[in-house]
C-alpha atoms as an extended CHARMM CRD file, in Angstrom:
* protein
*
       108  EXT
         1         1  UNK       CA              5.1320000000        8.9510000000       72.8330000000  PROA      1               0.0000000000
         2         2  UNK       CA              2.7250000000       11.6360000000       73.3260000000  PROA      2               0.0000000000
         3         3  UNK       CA             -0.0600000000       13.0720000000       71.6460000000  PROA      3               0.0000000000
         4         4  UNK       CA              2.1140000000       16.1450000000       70.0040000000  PROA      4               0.0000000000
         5         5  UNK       CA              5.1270000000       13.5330000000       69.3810000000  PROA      5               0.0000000000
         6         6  UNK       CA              2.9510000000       11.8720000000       67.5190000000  PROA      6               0.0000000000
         7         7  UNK       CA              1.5360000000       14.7190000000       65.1530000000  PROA      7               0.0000000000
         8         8  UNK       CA              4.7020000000       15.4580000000       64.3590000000  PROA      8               0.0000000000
         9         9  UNK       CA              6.0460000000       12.5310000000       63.4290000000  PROA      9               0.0000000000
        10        10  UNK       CA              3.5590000000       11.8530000000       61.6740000000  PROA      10              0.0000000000
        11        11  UNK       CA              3.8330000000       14.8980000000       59.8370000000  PROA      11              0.0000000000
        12        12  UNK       CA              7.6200000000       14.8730000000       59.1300000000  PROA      12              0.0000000000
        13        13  UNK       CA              6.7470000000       11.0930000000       57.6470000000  PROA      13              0.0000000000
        14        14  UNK       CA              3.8300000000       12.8570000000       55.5510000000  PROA      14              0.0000000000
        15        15  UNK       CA              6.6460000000       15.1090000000       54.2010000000  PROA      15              0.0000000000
        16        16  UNK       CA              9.2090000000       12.8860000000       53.1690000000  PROA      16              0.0000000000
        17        17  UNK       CA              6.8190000000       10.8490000000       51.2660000000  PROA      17              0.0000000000
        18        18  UNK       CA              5.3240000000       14.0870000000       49.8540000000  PROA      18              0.0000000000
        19        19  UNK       CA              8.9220000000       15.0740000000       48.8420000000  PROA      19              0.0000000000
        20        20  UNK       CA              9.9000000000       11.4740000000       47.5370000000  PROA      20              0.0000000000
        21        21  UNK       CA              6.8680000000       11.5570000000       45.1850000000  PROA      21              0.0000000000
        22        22  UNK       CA              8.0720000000       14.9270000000       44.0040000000  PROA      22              0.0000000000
        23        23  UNK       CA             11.5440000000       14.2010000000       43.4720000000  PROA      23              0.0000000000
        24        24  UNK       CA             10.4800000000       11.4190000000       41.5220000000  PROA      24              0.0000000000
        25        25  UNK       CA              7.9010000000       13.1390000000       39.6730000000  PROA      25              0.0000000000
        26        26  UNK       CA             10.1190000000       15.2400000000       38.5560000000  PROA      26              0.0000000000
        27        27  UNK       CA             12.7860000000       12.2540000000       37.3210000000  PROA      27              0.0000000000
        28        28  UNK       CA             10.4930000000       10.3510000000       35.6850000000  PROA      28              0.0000000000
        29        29  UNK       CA              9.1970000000       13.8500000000       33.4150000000  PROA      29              0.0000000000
        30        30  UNK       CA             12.6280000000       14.4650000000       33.3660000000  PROA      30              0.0000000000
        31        31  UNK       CA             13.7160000000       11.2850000000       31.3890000000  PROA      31              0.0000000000
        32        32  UNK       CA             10.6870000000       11.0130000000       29.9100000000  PROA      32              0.0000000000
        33        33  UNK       CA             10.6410000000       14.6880000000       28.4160000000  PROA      33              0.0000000000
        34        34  UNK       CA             10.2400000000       14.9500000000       24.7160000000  PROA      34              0.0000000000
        35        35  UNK       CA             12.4300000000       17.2860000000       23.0550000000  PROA      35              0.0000000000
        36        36  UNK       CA             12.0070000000       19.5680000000       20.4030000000  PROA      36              0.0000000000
        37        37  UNK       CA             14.0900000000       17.9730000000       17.8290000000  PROA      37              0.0000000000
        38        38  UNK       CA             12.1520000000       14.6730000000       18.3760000000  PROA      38              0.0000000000
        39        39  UNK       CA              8.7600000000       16.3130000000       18.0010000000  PROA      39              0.0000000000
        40        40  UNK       CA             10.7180000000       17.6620000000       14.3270000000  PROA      40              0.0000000000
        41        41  UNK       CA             11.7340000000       14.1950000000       13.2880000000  PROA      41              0.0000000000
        42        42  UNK       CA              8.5360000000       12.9180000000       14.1730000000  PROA      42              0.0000000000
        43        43  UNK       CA              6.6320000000       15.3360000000       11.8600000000  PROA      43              0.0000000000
        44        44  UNK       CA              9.2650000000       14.5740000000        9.1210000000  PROA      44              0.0000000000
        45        45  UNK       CA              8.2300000000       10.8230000000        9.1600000000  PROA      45              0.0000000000
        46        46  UNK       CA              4.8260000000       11.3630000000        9.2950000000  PROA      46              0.0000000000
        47        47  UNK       CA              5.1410000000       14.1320000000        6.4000000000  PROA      47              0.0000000000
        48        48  UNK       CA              7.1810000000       11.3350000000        4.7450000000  PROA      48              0.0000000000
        49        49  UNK       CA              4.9010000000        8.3270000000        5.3390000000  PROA      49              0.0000000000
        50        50  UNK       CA              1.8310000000       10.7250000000        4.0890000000  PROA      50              0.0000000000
        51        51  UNK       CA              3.7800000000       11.3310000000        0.9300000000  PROA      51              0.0000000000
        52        52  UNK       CA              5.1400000000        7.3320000000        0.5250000000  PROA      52              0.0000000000
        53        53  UNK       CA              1.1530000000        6.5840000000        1.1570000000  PROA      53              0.0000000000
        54        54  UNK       CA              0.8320000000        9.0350000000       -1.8350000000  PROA      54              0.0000000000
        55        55  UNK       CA              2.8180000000        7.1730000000       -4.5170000000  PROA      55              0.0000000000
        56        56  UNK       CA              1.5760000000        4.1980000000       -3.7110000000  PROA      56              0.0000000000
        57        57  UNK       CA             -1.6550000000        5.2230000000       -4.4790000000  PROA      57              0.0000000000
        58        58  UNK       CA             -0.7670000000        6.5840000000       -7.2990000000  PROA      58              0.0000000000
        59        59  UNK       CA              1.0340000000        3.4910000000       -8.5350000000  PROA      59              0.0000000000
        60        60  UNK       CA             -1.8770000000        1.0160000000       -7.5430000000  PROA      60              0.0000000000
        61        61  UNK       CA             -4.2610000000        3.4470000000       -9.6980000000  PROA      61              0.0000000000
        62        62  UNK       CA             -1.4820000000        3.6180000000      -12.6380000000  PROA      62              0.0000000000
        63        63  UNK       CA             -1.2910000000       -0.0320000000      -12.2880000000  PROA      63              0.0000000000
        64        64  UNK       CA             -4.9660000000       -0.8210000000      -12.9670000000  PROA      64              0.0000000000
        65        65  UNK       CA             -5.3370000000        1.8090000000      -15.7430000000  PROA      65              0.0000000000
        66        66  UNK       CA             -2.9160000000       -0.0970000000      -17.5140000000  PROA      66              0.0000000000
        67        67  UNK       CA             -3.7820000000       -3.6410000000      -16.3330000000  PROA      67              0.0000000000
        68        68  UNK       CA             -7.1380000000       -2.4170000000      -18.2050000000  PROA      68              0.0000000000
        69        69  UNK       CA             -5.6190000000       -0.8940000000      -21.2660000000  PROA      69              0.0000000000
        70        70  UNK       CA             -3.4080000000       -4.3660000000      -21.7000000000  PROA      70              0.0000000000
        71        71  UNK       CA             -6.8530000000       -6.5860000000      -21.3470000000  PROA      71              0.0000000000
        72        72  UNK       CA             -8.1840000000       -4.5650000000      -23.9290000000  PROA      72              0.0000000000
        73        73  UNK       CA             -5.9440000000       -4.5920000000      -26.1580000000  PROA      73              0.0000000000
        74        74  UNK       CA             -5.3780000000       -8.1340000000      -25.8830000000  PROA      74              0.0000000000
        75        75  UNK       CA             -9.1890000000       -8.9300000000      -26.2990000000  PROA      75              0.0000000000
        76        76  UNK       CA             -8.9940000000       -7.1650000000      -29.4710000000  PROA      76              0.0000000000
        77        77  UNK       CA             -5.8740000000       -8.8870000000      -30.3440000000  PROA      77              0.0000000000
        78        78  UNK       CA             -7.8300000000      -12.2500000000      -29.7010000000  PROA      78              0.0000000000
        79        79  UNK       CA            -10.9870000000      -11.2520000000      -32.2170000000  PROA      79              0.0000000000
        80        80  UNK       CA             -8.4330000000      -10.0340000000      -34.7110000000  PROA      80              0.0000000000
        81        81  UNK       CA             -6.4340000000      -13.1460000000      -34.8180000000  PROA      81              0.0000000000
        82        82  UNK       CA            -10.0120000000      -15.0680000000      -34.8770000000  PROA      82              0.0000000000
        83        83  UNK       CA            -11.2480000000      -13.2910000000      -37.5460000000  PROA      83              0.0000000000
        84        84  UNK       CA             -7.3950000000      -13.9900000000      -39.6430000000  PROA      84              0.0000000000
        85        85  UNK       CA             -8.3850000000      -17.3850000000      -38.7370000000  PROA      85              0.0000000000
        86        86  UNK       CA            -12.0440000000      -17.3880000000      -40.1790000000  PROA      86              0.0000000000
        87        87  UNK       CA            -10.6440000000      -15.3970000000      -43.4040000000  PROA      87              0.0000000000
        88        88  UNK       CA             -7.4970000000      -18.2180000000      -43.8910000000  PROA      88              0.0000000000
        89        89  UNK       CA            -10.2550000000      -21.3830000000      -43.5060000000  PROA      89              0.0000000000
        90        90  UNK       CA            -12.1480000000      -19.3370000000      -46.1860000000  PROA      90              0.0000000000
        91        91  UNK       CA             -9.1880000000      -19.0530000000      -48.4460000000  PROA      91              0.0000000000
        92        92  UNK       CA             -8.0460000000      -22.8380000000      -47.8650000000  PROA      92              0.0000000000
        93        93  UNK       CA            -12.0930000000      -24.0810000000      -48.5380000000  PROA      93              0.0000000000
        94        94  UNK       CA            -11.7620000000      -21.2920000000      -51.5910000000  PROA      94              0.0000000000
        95        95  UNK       CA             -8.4880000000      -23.0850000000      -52.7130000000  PROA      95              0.0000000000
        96        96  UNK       CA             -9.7700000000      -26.3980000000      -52.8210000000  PROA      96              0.0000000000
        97        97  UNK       CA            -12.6130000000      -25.1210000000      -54.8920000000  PROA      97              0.0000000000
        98        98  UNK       CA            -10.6050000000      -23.7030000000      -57.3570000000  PROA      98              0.0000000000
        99        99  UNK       CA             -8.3390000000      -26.9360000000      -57.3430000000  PROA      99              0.0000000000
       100       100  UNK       CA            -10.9580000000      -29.2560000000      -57.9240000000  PROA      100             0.0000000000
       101       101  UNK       CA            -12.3250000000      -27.3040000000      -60.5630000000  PROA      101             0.0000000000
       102       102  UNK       CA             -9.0790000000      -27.1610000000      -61.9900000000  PROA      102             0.0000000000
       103       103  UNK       CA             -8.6710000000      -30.7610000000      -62.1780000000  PROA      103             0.0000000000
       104       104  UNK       CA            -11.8330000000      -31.2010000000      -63.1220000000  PROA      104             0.0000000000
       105       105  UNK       CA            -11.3010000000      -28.9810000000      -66.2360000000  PROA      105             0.0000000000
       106       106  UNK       CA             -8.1100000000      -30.6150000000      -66.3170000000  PROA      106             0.0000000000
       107       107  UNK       CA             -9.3220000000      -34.4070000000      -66.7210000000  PROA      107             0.0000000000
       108       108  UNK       CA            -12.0900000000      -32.8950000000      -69.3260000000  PROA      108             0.0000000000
């Protein structure tokens, strides 16, 4: 094999791996090629997981507004039965006043 032989050989080898790479180049964007409709249904989920994100915000902040409102109300719940509670020992202590001086004026 001479010198010229060998050039082109090599050359012609040179080619068919520069051609092989194309080709599959080419297959591989091929396949891989996103279309248009997936680029749409993408958007649509994110547009969808944006809004979902959204609610639940909403929710967690609705939540907690009322999680407040509830211990609120049940704090004053708790002083208003503790005051019924101080008022009934009053009457009961009041009663058995009054009984004892009833008996007492009783036995007189």
């Amino acid at each position: 094999m001479n010198r010229t032989e060998f050039i082109i050989t090599t050359a012609i080898i040179l080619f068919v791996a520069f051609a092989l790479g194309w080709f599959a180049h080419w297959v591989l964007h091929r396949f891989s090629r996103i279309s248009q409709s997936d680029l749409n249904q993408l958007e649509k989920m994110s547009q969808e997981l944006h809004e979902a994100e959204e609610t639940r915000d909403q929710a967690i902040t609705y939540l907690q507004q009322r999680e407040a409102e509830l211990t609120n109300q049940l704090a004053q719940t708790e002083a208003e039965l503790g005051a019924a509670m101080e008022g009934l020992r009053e009457a009961r202590h009041e009663a058995e006043e009054l009984r004892a001086y009833v008996e007492r004026q009783s036995a007189s």
